[in-house]
N, C-alpha and C positions, 0 to 999 in steps of 0.2 A: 277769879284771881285769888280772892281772900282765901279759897278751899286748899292753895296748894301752901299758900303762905301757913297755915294753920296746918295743915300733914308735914312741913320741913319742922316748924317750932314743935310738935309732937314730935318727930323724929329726934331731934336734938335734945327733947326733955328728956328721952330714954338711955341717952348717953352717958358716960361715967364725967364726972369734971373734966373741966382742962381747956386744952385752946386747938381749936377747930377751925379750918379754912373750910368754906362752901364754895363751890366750882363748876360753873354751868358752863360746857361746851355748846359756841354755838353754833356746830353744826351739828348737832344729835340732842335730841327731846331728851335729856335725862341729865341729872346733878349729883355732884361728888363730893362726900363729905372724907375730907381728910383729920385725920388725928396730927398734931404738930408737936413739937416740946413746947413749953411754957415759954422760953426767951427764946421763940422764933422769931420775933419780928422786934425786939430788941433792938434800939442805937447806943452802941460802945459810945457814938465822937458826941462831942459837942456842937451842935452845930453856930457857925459864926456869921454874922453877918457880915452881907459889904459893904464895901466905902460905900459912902454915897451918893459918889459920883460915878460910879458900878450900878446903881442901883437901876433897875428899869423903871421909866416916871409914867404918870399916865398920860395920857394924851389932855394937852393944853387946851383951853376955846377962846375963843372973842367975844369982845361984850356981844354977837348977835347970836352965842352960844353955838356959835358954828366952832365941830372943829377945828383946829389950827392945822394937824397933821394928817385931816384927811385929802387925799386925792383929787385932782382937778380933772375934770374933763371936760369935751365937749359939748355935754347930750342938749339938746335943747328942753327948755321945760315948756311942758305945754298941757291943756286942761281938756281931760280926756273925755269928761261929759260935751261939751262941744262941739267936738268930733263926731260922736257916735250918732249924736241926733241927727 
């Protein structure tokens, strides 16, 4: 793995300055190295935050650090060594 990491950084030493997108299709063995302008990937806005009541929270626990907002189901729990013996 390290062989091709170190043939793409060669490749790219070779190149004139600037800013370069690399691009591995993946359904074909082989990688593309494009040439970009300089402010291709430039943001014009500002970005702003949400309220914060917009905001997505994480999920809550209980003091027995069980989720609060995971899933309930049925499963029974059971002690698989047990079993198998």
């Amino acid at each position: 793995m390290w062989g091709i990491v170190k043939s793409i950084v060669d490749m790219c030493m070779k190149l004139k300055e600037g800013k370069y997108v690399l691009v591995k299709d993946p359904s074909k063995p082989q990688v593309r190295i494009y040439d970009v302008p300089q402010n291709a990937f430039d943001n014009d806005y500002v970005e702003e935050l949400l309220p914060e009541e917009e905001q997505v929270q994480p999920p809550a626990e209980d003091a027995d650090g069980v989720d609060a907002n995971a899933t309930i189901n049925d499963v029974e729990d059971k002690d698989v060594s047990k079993e198998a013996a």
